[in-house]
VEXPAFI-654397 format. One record per residue (C-alpha): residue in three letters; chain; x, y, z. Coordinates in steps of 0.5 Angstrom, whole numbers. Example, Ala and Ser with C-alpha at 12.3 -4.5 7.8 and 13.67 -1.06 7.14 Angstrom:
BEGIN
<r aa="ala" ch="A" X="25" Y="-9" Z="16"/>
<r aa="ser" ch="A" X="27" Y="-2" Z="14"/>
//
This chain:
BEGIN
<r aa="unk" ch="A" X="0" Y="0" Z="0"/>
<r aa="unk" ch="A" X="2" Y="7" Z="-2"/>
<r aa="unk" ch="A" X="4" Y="12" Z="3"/>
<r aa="unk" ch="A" X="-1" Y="18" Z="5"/>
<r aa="unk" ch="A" X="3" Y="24" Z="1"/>
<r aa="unk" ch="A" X="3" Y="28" Z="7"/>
<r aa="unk" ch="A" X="7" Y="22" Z="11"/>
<r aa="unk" ch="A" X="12" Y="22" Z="6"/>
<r aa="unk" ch="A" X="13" Y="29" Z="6"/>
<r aa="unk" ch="A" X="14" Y="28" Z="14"/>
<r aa="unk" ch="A" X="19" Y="23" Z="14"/>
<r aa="unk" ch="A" X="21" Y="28" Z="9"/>
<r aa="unk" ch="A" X="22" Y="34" Z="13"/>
<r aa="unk" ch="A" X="25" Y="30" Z="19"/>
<r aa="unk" ch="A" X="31" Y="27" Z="16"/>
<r aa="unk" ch="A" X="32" Y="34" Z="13"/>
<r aa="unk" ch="A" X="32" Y="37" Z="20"/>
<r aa="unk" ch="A" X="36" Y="31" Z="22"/>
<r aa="unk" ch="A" X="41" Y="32" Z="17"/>
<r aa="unk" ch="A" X="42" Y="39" Z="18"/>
<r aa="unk" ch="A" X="42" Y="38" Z="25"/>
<r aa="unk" ch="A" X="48" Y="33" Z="25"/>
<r aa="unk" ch="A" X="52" Y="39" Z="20"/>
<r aa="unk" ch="A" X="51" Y="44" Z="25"/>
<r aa="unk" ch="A" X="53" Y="39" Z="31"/>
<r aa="unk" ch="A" X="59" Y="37" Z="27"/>
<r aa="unk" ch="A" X="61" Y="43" Z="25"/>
<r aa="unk" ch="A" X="61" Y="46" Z="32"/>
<r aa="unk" ch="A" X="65" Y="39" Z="35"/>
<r aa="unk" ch="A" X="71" Y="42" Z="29"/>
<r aa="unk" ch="A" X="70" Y="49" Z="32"/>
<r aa="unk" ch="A" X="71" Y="47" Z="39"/>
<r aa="unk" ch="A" X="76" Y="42" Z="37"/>
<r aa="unk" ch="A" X="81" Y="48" Z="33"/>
<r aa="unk" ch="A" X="81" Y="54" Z="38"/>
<r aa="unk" ch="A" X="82" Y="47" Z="44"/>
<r aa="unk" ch="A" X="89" Y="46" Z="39"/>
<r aa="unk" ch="A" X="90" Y="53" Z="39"/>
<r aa="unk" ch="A" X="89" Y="54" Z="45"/>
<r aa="unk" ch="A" X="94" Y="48" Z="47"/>
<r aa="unk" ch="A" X="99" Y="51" Z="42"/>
<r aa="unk" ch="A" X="99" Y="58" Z="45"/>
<r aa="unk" ch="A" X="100" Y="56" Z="52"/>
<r aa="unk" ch="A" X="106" Y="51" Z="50"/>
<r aa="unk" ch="A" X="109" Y="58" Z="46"/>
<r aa="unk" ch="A" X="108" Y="62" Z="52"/>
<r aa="unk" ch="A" X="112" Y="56" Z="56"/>
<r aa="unk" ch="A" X="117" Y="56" Z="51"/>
<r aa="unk" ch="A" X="118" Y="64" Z="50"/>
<r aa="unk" ch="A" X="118" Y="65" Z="58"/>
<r aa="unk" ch="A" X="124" Y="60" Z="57"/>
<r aa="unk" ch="A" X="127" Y="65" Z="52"/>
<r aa="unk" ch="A" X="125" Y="71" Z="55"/>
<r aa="unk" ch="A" X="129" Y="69" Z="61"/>
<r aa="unk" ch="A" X="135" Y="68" Z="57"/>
<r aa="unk" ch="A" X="136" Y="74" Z="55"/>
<r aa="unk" ch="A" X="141" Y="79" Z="57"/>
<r aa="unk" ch="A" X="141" Y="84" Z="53"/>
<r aa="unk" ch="A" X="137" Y="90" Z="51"/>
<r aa="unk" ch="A" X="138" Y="88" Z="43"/>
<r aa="unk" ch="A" X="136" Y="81" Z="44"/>
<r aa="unk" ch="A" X="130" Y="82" Z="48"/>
<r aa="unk" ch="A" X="127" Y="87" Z="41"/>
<r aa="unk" ch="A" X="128" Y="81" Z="37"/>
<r aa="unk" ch="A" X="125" Y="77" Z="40"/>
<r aa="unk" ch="A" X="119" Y="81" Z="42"/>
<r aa="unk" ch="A" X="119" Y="83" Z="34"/>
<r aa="unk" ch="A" X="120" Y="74" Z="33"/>
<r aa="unk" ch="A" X="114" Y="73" Z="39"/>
<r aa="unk" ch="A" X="110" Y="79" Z="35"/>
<r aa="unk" ch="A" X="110" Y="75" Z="29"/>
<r aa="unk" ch="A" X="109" Y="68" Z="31"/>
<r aa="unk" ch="A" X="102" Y="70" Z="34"/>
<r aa="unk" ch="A" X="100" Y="74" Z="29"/>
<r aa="unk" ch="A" X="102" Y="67" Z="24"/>
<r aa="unk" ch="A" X="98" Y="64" Z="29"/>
<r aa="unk" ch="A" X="92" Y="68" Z="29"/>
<r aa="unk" ch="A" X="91" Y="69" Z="23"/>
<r aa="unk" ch="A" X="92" Y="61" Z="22"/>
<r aa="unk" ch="A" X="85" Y="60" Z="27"/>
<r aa="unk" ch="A" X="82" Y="65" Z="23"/>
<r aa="unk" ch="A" X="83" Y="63" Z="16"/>
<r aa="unk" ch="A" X="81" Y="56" Z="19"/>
<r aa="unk" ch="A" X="75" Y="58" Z="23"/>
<r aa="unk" ch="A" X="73" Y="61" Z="16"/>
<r aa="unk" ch="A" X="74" Y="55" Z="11"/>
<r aa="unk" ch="A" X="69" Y="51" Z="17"/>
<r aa="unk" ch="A" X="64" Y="57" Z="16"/>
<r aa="unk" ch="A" X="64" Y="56" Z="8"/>
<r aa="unk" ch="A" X="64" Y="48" Z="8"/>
<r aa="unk" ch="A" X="59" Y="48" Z="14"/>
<r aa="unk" ch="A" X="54" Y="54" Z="10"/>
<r aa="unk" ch="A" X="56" Y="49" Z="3"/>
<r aa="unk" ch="A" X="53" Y="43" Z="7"/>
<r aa="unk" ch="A" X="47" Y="47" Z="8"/>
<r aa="unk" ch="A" X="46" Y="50" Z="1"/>
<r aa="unk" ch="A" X="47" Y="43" Z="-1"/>
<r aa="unk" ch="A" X="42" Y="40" Z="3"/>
<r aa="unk" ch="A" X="37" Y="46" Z="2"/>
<r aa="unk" ch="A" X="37" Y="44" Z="-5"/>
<r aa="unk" ch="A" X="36" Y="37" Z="-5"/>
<r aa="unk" ch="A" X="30" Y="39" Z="0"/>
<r aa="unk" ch="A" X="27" Y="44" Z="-4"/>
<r aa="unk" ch="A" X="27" Y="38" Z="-10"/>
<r aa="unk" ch="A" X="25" Y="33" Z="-6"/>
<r aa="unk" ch="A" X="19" Y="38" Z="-4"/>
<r aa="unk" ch="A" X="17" Y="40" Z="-11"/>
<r aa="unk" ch="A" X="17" Y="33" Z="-13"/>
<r aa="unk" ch="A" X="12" Y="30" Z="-8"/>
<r aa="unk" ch="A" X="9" Y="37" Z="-10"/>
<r aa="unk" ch="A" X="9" Y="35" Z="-17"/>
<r aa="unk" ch="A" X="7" Y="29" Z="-16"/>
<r aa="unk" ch="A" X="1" Y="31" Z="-12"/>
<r aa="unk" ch="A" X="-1" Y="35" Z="-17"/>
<r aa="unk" ch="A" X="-1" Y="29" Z="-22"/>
<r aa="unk" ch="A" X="-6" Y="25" Z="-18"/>
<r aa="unk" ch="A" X="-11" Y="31" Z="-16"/>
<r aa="unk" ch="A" X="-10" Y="31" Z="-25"/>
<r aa="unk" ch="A" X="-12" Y="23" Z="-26"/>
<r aa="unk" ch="A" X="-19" Y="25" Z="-22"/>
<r aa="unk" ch="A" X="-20" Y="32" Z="-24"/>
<r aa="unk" ch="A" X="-25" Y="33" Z="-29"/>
<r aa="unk" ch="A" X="-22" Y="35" Z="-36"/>
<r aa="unk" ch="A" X="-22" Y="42" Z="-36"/>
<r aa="unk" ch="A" X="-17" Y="42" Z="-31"/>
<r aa="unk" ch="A" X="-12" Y="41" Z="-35"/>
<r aa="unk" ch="A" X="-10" Y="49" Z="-36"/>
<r aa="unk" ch="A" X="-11" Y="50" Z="-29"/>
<r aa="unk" ch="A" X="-5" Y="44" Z="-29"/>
<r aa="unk" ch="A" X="-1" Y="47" Z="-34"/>
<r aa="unk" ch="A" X="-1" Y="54" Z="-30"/>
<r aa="unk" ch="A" X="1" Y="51" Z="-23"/>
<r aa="unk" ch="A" X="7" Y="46" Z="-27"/>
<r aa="unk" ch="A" X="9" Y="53" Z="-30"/>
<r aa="unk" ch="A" X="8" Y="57" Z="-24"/>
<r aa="unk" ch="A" X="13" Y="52" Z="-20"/>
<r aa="unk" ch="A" X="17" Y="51" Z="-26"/>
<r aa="unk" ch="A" X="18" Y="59" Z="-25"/>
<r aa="unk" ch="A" X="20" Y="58" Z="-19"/>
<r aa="unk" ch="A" X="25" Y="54" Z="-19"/>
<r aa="unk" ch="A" X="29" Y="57" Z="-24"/>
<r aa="unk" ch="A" X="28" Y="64" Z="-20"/>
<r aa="unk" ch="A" X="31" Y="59" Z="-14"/>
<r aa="unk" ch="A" X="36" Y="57" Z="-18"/>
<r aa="unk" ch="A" X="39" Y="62" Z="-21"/>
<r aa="unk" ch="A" X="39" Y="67" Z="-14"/>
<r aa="unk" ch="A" X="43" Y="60" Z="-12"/>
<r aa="unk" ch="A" X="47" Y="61" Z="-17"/>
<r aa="unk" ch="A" X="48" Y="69" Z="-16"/>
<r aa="unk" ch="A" X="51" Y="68" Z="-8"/>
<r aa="unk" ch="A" X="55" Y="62" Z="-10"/>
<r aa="unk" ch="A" X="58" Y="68" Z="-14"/>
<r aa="unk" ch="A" X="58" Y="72" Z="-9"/>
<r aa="unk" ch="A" X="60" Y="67" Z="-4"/>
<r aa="unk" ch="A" X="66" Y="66" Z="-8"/>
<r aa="unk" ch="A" X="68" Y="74" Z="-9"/>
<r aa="unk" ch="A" X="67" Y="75" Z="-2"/>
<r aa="unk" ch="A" X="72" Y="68" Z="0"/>
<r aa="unk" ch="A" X="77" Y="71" Z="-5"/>
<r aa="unk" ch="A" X="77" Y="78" Z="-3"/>
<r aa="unk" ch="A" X="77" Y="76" Z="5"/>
<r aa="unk" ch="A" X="83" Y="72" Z="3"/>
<r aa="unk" ch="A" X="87" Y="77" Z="0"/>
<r aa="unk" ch="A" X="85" Y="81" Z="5"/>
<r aa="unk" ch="A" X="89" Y="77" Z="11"/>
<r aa="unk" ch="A" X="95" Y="76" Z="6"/>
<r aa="unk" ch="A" X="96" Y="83" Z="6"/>
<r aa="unk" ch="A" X="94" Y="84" Z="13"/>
<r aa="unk" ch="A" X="99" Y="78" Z="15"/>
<r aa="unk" ch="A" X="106" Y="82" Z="11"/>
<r aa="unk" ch="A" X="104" Y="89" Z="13"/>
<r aa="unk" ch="A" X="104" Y="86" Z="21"/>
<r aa="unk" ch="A" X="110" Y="82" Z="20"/>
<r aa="unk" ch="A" X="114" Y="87" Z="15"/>
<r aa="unk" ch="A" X="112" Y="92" Z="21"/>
<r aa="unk" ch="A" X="115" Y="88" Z="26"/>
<r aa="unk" ch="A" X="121" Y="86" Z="21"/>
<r aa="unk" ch="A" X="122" Y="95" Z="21"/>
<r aa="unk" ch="A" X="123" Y="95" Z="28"/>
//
């Protein structure tokens, strides 16, 4: 026996959220993971620099290694955060991956829905059939071209935000390498 269209697009609907819940758990469980590793990293370098830092006996020294210290901790931050920022991207990719796939899978029990309203509707329903498929197929290609418009801006705003942090990186290191 067939199911009901309604349950079908409840299951449908529950192993999307189930889905998107798990992307957002696995998300955030890699997110804790990189700040507890940078977390680990700063305080074995706080460890070490200390044991540098108590080494140093002269005034020449002491501004190289603050100039040395200065940039490894900008590399590190500058790490976590082009890190953290590539999860944000895969994680919002997921997302619009499995929106995709829901809003297909919707518009097919849809359409599907509609076919057997059609087999027991009298005749001259068939325009009205026409303009609802038209309609939907409308909207489908309205939602597939604005997806692919913020993937293209998604993409610039990725490149430019890359570039952005290279350039910030020389300048703070070229600054500490001047003093």
């Amino acid at each position: 026996m067939a199911q009901a269209p309604h349950v079908a697009m409840t299951q449908q609907q529950l192993e999307n959220n189930l889905r998107l819940a798990r992307i957002s758990l696995d998300s955030t469980e890699k997110a804790v993971r990189l700040q507890l590793d940078a977390a680990k990293q700063a305080l074995e370098n706080t460890a070490k620099n200390a044991a540098r830092l108590s080494s140093i006996d002269d005034m020449q020294s002491a501004l190289a290694l603050r100039a040395e210290l200065a940039e490894q901790t900008t590399e590190a931050f500058m790490s976590l955060s082009r890190n953290l920022y590539e999860l944000a991207s895969q994680t919002q990719t997921e997302f619009a991956k499995q929106t995709e796939t829901h809003v297909s899978q919707y518009q097919q029990s849809f359409l599907s829905s509609f076919d057997q309203f059609e087999k027991v509707s009298p005749a001259s329903s068939d325009i009205i059939s026409s303009v609802l498929k038209s309609s939907v197929a409308a909207g489908q290609a309205a939602f597939d071209s604005l997806n692919k418009a913020s993937r293209q801006v998604a993409e610039f705003a990725d490149a430019s935000l890359r570039a952005a942090t290279t350039a910030t990186s020389d300048a703070i290191n070229n600054a500490n390498r001047t003093r």
